[in-house]
C-alpha positions as CSV (number, residue, x, y, z in Angstrom):
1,X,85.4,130.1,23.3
2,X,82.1,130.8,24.8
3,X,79.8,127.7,25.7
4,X,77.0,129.6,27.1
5,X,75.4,133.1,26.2
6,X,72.1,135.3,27.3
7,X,71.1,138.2,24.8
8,X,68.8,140.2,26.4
9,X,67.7,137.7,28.4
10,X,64.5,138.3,30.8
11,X,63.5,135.8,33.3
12,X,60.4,136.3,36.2
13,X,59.1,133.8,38.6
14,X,55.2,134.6,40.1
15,X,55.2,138.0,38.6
16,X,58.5,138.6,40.2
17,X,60.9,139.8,38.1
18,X,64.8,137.9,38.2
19,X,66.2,139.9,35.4
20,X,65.4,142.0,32.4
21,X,67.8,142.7,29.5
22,X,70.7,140.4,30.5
23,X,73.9,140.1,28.3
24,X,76.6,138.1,29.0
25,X,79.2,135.5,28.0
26,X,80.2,132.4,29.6
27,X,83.3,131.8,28.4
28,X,85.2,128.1,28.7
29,X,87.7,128.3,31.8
30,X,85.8,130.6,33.5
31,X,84.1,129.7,37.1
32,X,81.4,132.4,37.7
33,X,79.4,132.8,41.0
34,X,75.4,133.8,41.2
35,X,74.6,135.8,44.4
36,X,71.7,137.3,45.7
37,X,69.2,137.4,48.6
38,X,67.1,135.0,49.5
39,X,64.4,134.3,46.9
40,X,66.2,137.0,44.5
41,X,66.0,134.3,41.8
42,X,68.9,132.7,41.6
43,X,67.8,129.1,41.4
44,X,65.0,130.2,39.0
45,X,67.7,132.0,36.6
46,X,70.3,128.6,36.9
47,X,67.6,126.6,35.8
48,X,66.5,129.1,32.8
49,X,70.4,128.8,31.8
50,X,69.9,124.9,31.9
51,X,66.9,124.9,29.4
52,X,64.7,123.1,32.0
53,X,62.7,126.6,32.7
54,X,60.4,129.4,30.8
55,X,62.3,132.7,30.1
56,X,60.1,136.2,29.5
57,X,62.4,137.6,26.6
58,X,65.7,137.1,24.9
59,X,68.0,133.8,24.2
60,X,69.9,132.0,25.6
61,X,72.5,130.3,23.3
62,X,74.5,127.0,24.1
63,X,77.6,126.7,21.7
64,X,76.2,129.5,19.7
65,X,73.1,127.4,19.1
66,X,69.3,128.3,20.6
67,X,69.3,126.1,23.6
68,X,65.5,125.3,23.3
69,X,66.1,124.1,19.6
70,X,68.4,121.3,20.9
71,X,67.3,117.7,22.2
72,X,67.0,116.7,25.6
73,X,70.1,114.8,24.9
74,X,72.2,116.5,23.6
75,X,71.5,118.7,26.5
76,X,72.5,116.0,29.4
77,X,75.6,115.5,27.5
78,X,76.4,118.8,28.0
79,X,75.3,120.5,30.6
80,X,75.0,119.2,33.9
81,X,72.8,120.4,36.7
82,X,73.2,120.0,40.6
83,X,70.0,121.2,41.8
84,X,69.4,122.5,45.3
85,X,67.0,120.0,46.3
86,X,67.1,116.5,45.3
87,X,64.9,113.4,46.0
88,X,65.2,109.7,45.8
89,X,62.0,108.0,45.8
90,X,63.3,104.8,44.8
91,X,65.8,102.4,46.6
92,X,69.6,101.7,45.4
93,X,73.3,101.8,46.0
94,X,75.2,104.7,45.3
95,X,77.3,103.4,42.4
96,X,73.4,103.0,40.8
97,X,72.8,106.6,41.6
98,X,76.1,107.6,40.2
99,X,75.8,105.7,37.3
100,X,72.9,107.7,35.9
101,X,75.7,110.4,35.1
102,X,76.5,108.3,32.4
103,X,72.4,107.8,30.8
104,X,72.9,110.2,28.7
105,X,75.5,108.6,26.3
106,X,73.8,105.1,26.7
107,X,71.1,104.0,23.9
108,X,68.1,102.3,24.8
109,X,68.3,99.3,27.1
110,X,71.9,99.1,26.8
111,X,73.8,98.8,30.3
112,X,76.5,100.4,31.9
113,X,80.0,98.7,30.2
114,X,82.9,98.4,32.7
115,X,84.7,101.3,32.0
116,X,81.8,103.0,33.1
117,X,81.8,101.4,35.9
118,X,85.5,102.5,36.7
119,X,84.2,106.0,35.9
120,X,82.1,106.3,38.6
121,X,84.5,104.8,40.9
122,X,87.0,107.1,40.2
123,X,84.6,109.9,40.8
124,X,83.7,108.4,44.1
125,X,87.2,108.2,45.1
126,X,87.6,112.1,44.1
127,X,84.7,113.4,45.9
128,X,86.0,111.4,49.4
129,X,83.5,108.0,49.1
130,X,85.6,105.6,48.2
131,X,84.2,102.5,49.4
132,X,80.3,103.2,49.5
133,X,79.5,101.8,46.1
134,X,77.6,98.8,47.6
135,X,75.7,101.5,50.7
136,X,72.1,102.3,50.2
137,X,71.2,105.9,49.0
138,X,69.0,106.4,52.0
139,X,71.8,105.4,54.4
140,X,74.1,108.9,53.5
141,X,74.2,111.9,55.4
142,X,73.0,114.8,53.9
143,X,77.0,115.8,53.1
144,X,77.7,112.4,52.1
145,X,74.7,112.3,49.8
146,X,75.6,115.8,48.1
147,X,79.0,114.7,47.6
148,X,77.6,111.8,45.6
149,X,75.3,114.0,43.3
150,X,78.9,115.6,42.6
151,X,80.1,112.1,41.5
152,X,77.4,111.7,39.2
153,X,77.9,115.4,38.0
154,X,81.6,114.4,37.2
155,X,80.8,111.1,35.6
156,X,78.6,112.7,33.5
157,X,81.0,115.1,32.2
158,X,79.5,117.9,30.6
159,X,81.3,121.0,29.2
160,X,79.1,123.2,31.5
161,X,78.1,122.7,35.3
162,X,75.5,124.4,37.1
163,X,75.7,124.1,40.7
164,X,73.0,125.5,42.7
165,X,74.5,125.8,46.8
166,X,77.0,123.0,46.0
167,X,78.2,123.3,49.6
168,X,74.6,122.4,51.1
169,X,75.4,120.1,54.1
170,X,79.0,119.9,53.4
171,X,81.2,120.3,56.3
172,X,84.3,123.0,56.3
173,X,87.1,120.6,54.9
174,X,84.8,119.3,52.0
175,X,83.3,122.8,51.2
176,X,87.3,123.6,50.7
177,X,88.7,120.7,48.9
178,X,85.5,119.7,46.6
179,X,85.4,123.1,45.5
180,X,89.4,123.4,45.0
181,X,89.1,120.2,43.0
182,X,85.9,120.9,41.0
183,X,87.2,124.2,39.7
184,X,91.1,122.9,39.0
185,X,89.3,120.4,36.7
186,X,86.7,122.6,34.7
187,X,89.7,125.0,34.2
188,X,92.1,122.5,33.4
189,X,89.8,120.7,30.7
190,X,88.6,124.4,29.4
191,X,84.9,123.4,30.5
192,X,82.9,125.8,32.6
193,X,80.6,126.1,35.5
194,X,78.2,128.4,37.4
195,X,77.7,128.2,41.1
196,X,74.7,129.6,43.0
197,X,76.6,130.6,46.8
198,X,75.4,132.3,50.1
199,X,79.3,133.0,50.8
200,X,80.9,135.7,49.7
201,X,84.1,134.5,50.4
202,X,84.0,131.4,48.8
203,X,82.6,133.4,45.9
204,X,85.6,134.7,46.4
205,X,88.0,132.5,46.3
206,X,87.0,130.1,43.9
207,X,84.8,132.2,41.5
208,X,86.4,134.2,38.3
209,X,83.2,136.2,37.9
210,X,79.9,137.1,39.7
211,X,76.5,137.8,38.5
212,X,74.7,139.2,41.4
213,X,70.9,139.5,40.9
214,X,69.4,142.7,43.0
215,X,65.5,143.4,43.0
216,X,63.3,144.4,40.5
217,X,65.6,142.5,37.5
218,X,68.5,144.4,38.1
219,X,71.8,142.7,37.7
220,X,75.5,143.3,37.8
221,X,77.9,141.1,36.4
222,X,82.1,141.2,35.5
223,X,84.8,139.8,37.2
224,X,85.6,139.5,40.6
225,X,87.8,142.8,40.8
226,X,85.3,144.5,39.4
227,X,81.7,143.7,41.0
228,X,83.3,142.7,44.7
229,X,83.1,146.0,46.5
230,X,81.3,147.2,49.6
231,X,78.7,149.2,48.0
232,X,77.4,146.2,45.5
233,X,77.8,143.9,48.7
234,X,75.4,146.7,50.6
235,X,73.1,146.7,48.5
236,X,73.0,143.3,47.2
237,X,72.3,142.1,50.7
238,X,71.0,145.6,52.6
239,X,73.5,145.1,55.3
240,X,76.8,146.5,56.3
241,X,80.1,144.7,56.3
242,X,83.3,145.0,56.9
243,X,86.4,143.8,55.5
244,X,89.8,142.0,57.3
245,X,92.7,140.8,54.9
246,X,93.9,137.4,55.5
247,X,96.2,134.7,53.5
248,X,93.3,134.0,51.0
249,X,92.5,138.4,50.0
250,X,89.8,140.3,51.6
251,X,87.6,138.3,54.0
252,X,84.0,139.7,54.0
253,X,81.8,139.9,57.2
254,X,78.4,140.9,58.0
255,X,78.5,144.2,61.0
């Protein structure tokens, strides 16, 4: 089943162009990857796919339906979106912030019910802060407080993520087990989700397909066997690497 398409799909960003005439399928299952150089785009196109951004040319189609012809609603219950940068101007606890994974399901003025509340435990115990309910958002570490953006992302539930850098801040064993246990789930459940990364080998790893976004629009896309070669890795990045094989496949690394 495909949850997400683009036809033909053109996206710029101050007269810079991400993409032009960009096709493809998101099926559900599938994990894909978006790499790219710095300020290629890639935040610019996740948020186009997410309906919170203008696009040039093209659709983009959620469940076979225009995505700008649905609600805002129906949207958050949907799709969920962990952006790159994220501010809290107002004070509260983390089982608060969490919480608001669930506003899109609740009418107006209604509160949280317990099993909400359970929800976003659970998802605090999955994502390694079990026990901070009652600690005040501006009290986390920068890892601490992406991890809890994750909780809300998974007690939202959406069929679709979009994670832009989800491993921002994170250290080594919670870049590994978060992302282990983030794309086990989607797969499992048959839901989907698209991950802006800086590392090729994580890309690598955890991803099923990669978009990579080169200048001038240009894009390649496919699985991972087909786009993850040296020469796309070249000239995505205009820098030579070379490859080792470990436990894990082909580990990439700059020269």
């Amino acid at each position: 089943m495909t949850l997400l398409s683009t036809k033909n799909l053109a996206v710029s960003i101050a007269g810079q162009q991400v993409c032009h005439e960009l096709s493809l399928n998101i099926e559900a299952g599938q994990c894909w990857g978006i790499l790219g150089k710095n300020g290629a785009g890639k935040t610019t196109l996740l948020h186009a796919l997410a309906g919170l951004g203008n696009i040039d040319n093209g659709e983009i189609l959620f469940n076979d339906t225009p995505i700008n012809t649905l609600s805002h609603r129906d949207i958050a219950q949907h799709i969920g979106v962990l952006f790159q940068h994220q501010d809290d101007p107002f004070p509260g606890t983390v089982l608060e912030s969490v919480l608001i994974g669930r506003h899109p399901y609740l009418q107006a003025w209604q509160w949280e019910s317990e099993q909400d509340i359970q929800h976003a435990a659970t998802a605090l115990q999955q994502v390694d802060l079990n026990g901070f309910e009652a600690r005040q958002i501006q009290t986390l570490s920068g890892g601490e407080h992406q991890r809890m953006n994750i909780a809300t992302l998974l007690v939202q539930d959406p069929q679709l993520m979009l994670l832009d850098e989800p491993t921002n801040h994170l250290d080594l064993h919670h870049q590994i087990t978060l992302l282990k246990f983030l794309t086990s789930k989607m797969r499992a459940e048959n839901k989907s989700m698209i991950m802006v990364m800086h590392d090729i080998n994580l890309a690598a790893r955890f991803c099923d397909h990669l978009l990579m976004i080169f200048e001038d629009g240009e894009t390649l896309h496919g699985s991972v066997d087909e786009i993850l070669h040296r020469k796309h890795i070249e000239k995505l990045y205009q820098h030579p690497v070379n490859t080792i094989e470990s436990a894990h496949g082909t580990v990439w690394m700059p020269t």
